[in-house]
Residue, then its C-alpha position, 0 to 999 in steps of 0.5 A: x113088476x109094475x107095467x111101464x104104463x101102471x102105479x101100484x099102491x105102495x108106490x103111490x103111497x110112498x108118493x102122496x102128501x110130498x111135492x111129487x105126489x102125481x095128480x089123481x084122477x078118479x074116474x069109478x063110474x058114478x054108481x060105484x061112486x055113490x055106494x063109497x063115496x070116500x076119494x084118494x087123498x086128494x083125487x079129483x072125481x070125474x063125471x061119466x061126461x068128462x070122460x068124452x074123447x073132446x072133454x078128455x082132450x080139454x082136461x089134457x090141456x089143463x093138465x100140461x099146463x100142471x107139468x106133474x104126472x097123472x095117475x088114474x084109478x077106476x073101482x079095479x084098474x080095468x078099462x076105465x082107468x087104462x083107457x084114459x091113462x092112454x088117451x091122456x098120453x096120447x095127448x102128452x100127458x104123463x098119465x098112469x093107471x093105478x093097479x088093482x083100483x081103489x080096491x086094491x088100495x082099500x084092501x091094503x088098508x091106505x087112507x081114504x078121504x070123507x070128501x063129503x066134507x067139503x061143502x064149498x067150491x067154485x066153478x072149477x070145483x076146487x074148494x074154497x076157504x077163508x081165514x083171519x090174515x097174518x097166519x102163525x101156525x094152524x093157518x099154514x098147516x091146514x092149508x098144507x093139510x089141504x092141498x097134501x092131502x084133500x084138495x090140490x087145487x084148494x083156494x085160501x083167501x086171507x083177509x081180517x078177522x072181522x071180515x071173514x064171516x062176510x067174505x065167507x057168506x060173500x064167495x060161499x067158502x067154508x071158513x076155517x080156524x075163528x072162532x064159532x065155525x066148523x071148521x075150528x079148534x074144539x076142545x084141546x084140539x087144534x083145527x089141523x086136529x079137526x081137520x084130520x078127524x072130519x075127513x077120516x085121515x089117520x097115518x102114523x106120521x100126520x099123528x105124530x105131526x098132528x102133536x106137534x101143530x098142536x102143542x106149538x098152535x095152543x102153548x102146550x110145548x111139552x107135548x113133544x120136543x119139536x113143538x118149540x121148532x115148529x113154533x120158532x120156525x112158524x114165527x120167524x116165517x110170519x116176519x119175514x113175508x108181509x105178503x100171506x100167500x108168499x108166507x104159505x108158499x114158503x110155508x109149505x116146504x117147512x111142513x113138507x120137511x116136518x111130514x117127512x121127518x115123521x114119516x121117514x126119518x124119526x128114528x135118525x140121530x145126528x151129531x159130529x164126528x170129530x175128524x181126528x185124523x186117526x186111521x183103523 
């Protein structure tokens, strides 16, 4: 059994990519770091220097601020990991470390992110990225691909198709689903598609969604039957908010739904039983 003070894997895997995930912190000493440089999905790295007792105290600050758990990992869930889990609780913080490390969860086969993909952020560090307003489909799911799994605390910026390409150069944020970018549609795949690809995620369930985003982003609704959910329920959210960032919140929970009935609940049926009145 896990100390009261620890996480293991599995237990952090059940976690990630729901809005219970806990924030990850990484703090493998940068040696380590630079011989795999591939990150948790969404764990934010710290330097050596962050991990100061006043820098720590600072952090701790941000993080209440979050009200969300903590959970730590360094290369084996030694003494990096533990001590700052403790001095995180020590300012108040709900901090744990992870069992065993980003070892043990390598070994046990979890994902792992290229966050070497990531060519723009700000001053504090979360990634920046712009795309054409008045979302639909793509531009709701990558940005819940993000945050889920890549970058929690990512910025999206919403502006005109026209103006994307100058707001990008302006801010220096990656843009993402227009056309003639990274970050796009290539092929039959979607940019959701693209986005799993490049930072190397691959889980039954973000598959199986991945299928339904994109047969509901590029017309192709044979391609499984929840695609005509997907684009009916994406459409319907594009009238009701005029405001795109209050659409991508509400947007959010419809993905997190759509992830977790791909994760946990495909093979559940549902139909009513008529209440006969009958006994046994």
């Amino acid at each position: 059994m896990p100390a009261p003070d620890a996480m293991s894997c599995d237990q952090l895997a059940r976690l990630l990519g729901t809005p219970k995930s806990p924030i990850l912190l990484d703090v493998r000493r940068e040696a380590i770091r630079a011989a795999d440089p591939r990150l948790l999905p969404g764990a934010r790295p710290l330097a050596e220097a962050d991990l100061a007792p006043a820098a720590l105290s600072a952090l701790a600050r941000d993080l209440a601020a979050a009200q969300t758990s903590v959970v730590v990992l360094c290369a084996e869930g030694h003494r990096l990991s533990q001590g700052t889990a403790a001095w995180l609780r020590h300012e108040g913080v709900p901090a744990e470390y992870l069992i065993g490390g980003q070892a043990a969860w390598t070994a046990a086969g979890l994902p792992l992110i290229e966050a070497g993909k990531i060519t723009a952020r700000d001053g504090q560090g979360r990634s920046l990225w712009v795309t054409r307003a008045r979302p639909k489909i793509d531009r709701i799911a990558c940005p819940w691909l993000i945050r889920r799994f890549i970058d929690p605390r990512a910025v999206f910026l919403f502006v005109a198709p026209s103006e994307v390409q100058g707001v990008a150069e302006r801010f220096g944020a990656m843009p993402f689903d227009v056309e003639d970018v990274f970050w796009s549609h290539r092929g039959d795949l979607c940019t959701f598609d693209v986005l799993l690809a490049e930072f190397g995620l691959s889980t039954p369930a973000l598959d199986r969604l991945a299928l339904i985003v994109r047969g509901a982003d590029t017309a192709r609704l044979d391609l499984a039957p929840e695609c005509a959910g997907l684009l009916a329920a994406s459409l319907g959210l594009s009238r009701m908010y005029s405001d795109d960032l209050a659409q991508l919140e509400a947007g959010m929970l419809l993905y997190d739904a759509f992830y977790r009935w791909a994760r946990d609940a495909m093979d559940e049926k549902h139909n009513w039983a008529q209440n006969t009145g009958k006994t046994k």
